[in-house]
C-alpha positions in Angstrom: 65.4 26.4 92.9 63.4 27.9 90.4 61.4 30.8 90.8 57.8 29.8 91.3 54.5 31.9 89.7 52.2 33.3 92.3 49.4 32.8 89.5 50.2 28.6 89.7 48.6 26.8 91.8 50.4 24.6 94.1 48.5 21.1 94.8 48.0 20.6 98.2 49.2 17.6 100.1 46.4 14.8 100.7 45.7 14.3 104.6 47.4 11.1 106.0 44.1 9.7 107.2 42.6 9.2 104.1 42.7 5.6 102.8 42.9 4.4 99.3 39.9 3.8 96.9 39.2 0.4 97.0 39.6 -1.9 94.3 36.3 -3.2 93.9 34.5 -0.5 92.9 31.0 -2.8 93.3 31.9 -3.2 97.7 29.0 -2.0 99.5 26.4 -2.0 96.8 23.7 -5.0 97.5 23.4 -7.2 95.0 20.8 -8.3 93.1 18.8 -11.8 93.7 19.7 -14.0 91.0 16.9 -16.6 89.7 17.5 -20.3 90.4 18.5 -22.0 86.7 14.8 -22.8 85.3 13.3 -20.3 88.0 11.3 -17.7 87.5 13.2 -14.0 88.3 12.4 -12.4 91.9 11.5 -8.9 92.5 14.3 -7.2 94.3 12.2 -5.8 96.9 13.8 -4.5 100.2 15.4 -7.0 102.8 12.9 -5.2 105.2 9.6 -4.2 104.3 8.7 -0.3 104.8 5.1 -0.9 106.1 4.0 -3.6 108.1 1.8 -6.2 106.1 -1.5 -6.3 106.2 -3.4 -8.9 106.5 -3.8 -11.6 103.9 -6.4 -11.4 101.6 -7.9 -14.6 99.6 -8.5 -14.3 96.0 -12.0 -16.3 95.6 -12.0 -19.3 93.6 -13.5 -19.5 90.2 -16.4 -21.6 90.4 -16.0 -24.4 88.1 -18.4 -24.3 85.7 -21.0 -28.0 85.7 -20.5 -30.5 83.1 -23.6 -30.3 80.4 -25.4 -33.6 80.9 -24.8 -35.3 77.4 -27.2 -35.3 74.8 -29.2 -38.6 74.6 -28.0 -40.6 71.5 -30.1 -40.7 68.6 -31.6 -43.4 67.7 -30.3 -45.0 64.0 -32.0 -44.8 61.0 -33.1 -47.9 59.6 -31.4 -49.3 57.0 -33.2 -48.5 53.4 -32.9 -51.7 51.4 -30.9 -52.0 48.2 -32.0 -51.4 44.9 -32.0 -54.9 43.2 -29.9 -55.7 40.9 -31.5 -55.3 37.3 -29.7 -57.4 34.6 -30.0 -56.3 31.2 -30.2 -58.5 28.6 -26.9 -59.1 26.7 -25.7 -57.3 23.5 -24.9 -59.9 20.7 -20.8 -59.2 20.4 -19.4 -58.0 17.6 -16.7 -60.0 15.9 -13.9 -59.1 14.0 -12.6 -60.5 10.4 -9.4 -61.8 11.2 -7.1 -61.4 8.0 -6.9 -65.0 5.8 -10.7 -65.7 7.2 -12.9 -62.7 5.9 -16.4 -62.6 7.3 -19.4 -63.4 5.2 -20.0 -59.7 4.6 -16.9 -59.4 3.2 -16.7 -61.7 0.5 -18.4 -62.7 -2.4 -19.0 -66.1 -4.7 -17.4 -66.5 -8.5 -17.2 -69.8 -10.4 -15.5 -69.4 -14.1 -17.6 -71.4 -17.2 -15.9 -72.0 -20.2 -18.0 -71.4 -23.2 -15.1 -71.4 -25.8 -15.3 -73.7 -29.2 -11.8 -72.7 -30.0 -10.1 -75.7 -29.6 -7.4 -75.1 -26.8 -7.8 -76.0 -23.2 -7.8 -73.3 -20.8 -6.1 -71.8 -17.6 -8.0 -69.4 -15.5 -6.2 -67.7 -13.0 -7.6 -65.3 -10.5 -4.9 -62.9 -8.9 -2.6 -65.7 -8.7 -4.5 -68.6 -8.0 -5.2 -71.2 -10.4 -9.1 -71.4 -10.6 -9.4 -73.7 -13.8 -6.6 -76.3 -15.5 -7.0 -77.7 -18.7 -10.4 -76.6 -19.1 -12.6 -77.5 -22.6 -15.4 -76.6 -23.9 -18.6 -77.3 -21.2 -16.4 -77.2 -18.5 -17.0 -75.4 -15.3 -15.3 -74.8 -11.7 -16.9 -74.2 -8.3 -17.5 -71.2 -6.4 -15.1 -69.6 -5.1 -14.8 -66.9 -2.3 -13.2 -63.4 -3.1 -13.6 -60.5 -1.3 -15.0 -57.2 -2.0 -12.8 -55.0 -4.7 -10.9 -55.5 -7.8 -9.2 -58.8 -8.7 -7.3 -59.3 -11.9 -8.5 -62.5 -13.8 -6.2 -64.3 -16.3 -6.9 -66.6 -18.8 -4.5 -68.6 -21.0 -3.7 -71.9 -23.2 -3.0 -74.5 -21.2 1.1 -74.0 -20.8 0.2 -71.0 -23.7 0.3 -67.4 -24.4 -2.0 -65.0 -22.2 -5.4 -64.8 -24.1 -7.2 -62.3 -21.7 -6.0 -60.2 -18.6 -8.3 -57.7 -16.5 -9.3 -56.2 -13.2 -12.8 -56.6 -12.8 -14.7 -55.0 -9.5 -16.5 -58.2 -7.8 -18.8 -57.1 -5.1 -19.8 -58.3 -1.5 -22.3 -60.8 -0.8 -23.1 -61.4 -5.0 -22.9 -64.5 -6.4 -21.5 -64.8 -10.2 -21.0 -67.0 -13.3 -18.3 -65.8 -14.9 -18.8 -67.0 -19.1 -15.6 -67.5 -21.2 -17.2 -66.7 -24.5 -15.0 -66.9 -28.1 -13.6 -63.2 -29.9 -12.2 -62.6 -33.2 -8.6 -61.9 -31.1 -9.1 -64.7 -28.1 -11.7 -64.9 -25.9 -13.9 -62.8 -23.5 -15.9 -63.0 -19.9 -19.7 -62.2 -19.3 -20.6 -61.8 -16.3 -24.2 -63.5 -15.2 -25.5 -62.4 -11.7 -26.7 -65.6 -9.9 -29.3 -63.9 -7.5 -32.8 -63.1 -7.6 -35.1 -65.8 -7.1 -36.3 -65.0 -3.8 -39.6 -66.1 -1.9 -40.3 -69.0 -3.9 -43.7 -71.5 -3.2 -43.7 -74.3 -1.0 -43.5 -76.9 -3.9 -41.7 -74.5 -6.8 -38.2 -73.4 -7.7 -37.1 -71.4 -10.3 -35.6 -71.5 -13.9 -34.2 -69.1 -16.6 -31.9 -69.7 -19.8 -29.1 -67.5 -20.8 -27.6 -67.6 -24.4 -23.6 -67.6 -24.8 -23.5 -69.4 -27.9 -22.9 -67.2 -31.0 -22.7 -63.2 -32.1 -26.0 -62.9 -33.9 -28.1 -65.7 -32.6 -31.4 -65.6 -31.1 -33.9 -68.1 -29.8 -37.2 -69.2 -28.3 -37.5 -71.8 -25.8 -40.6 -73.8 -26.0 -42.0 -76.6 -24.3 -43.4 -80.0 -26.0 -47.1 -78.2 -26.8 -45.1 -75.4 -28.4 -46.3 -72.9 -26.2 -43.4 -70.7 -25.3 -41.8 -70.1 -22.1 -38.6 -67.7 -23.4 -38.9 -65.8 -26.6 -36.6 -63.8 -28.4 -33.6 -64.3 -26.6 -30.7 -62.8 -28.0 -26.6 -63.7 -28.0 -25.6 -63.0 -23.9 -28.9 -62.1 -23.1 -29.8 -63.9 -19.2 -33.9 -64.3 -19.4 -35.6 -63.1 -16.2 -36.2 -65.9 -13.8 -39.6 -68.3 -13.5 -41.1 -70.3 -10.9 -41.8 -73.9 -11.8 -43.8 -76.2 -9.8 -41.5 -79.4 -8.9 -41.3 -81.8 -11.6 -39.8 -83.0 -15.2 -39.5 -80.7 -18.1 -38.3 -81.5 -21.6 -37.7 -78.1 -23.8 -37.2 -77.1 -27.2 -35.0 -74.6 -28.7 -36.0 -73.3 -31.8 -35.2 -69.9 -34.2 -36.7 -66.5 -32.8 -39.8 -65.6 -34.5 -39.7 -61.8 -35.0 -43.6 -62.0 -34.5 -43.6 -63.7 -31.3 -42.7 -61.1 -28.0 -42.9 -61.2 -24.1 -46.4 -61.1 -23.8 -47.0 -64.4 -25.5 -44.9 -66.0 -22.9 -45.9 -68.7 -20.4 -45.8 -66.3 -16.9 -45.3 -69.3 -14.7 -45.0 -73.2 -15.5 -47.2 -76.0 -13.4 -46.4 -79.4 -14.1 -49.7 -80.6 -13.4 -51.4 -78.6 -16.1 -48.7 -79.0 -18.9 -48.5 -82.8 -18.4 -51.8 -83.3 -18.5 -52.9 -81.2 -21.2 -52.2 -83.0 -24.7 -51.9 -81.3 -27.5 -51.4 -83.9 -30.4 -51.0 -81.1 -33.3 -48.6 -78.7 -30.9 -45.9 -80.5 -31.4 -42.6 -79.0 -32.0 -40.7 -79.6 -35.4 -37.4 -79.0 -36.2 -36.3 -78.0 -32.9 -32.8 -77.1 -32.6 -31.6 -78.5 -30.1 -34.1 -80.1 -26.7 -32.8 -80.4 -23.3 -34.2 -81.8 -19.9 -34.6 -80.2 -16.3 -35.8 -81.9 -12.9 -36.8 -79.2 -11.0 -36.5 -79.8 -7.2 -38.8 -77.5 -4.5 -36.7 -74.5 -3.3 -33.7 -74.8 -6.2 -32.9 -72.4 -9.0 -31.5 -73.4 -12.6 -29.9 -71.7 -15.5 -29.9 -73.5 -18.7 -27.2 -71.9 -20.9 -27.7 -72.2 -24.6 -23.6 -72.7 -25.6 -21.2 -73.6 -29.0 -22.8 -73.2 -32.5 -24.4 -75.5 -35.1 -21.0 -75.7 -37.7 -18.7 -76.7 -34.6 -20.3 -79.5 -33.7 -20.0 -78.2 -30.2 -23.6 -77.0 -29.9 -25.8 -78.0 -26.6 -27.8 -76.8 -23.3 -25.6 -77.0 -20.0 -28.2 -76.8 -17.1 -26.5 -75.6 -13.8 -27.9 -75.2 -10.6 -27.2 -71.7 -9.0 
């Protein structure tokens, strides 16, 4: 046996009537109430109360408060009556050109005279389109429309060389005479303006001559008592329009007379007083050439004074504009 320490300490032997710890180290502790699933959790009070209850005590209801009588319904507004209805009066509507069928405003009138004593007949073609075919002297077309802007305007022999070729500016709403007039090199176009002879009589219409003959000429144009209605009018000179009461006139074209001017003119021709005033020594020698025109109430005429005496091809051609 070893040799034991006094300083150790010996463990002393547990008494036999001591029992084991038991297992469950929870056994004898109450437990704690568990809430019912969906329950609401319990107090864990005492199983046995330490003071005798007192009495119960009744919590007062709340008074339930009255319902507030409703509110009487208001009565409705009458209805305020509609405004009626004002209709306006409607706007013209505005129409637009569609291309190939230009609108008045958009177009003007030319027709193409042919003035020319040179012999040939004549093509006039305006950008493209054949406005004149075989034309000879005295010969004109109709009007035709073009629209506002710059055309190019051909003329030629007949199956020939090109004699002229231009763009010329035609304008909107302007009606025009276009001359075809003889050059040392071909020919050439004036232009005559076939407006303004506005606010004409009841009963009258108007007249004027224009002189495409010859470089150089000049004339008067007189009527059978020799007074003068047009003096002094020069080679493509267009006189100033006249109103003429409706009726038959016969006039004479003679030489300019350098003394004769303007103011010597006849400002306004009536039929009544020029037929019936005779005049047996004012007749008019020598004239030129005479020509006729039947003027009707509301119509315009230009008498064009065309050709020359050595061509054989020398005359008045009246149009109506």
């Amino acid at each position: 046996m070893p040799e034991m320490n006094p300083n150790t300490a010996v463990p002393e032997t547990a008494p036999e009537n001591l029992t084991d710890w038991p297992e469950d180290d929870l056994a004898g502790i109450p437990e704690t109430p568990i809430a019912p699933p969906d329950g609401q959790p319990v107090y864990p009070g005492p199983s046995e109360p330490s003071e005798p209850s007192g009495p119960s005590e009744s919590i007062p209801s709340i008074p339930i408060i009255p319902s507030v009588p409703s509110m009487p319904s208001v009565p409705s507004m009458p209805s305020v009556p509609s405004t009626p209805s004002v209709s306006w009066p409607g706007f013209p509507g505005i129409s637009i050109p569609t291309p190939g069928t230009p609108s008045i405003t958009y177009y003007g009138q030319v027709r193409f005279f042919n003035a020319s004593t040179n012999g040939v007949s004549l093509d006039v073609v305006l950008d493209g389109r054949r406005i004149l075919s075989g034309s000879t002297f005295a010969t004109v077309s109709t009007y035709v429309r073009v629209t506002d802007g710059f055309h190019t305007v051909i003329i030629r022999q007949t199956n020939g060389p090109v004699l002229y070729q231009q763009t010329l500016a035609f304008i909107a709403g302007e009606k025009v005479t276009m001359v075809i007039l003889d050059t040392a090199g071909g020919v050439a176009l004036s232009r005559v303006s076939d407006m303004g002879c506005t606010n004409v009589p009841a009963g009258y219409g108007c007249i004027r001559v224009a002189n495409m003959s010859y470089s150089g000429s000049s004339y008067d144009v007189r009527l059978f008592n020799n007074q003068i209605v047009f003096a002094g009018v020069s080679y493509r000179e267009v006189t100033t329009f006249k109103q003429a009461s409706a009726g038959n006139y016969t006039f004479f074209v003679t030489g300019s007379q350098a003394n004769i001017s303007s103011f010597g003119e006849i400002p306004v021709l009536v039929f009544t007083i020029i037929s019936g005033s005779p005049c047996p020594g004012c007749t008019v020698n020598n004239p030129l050439l005479t020509y006729s025109v039947r003027v009707q109430p509301g119509n315009v005429y230009t008498s064009y004074i065309i050709g020359n005496p050595w061509s054989n091809l020398f005359q008045v051609f009246t149009m109506e504009d």
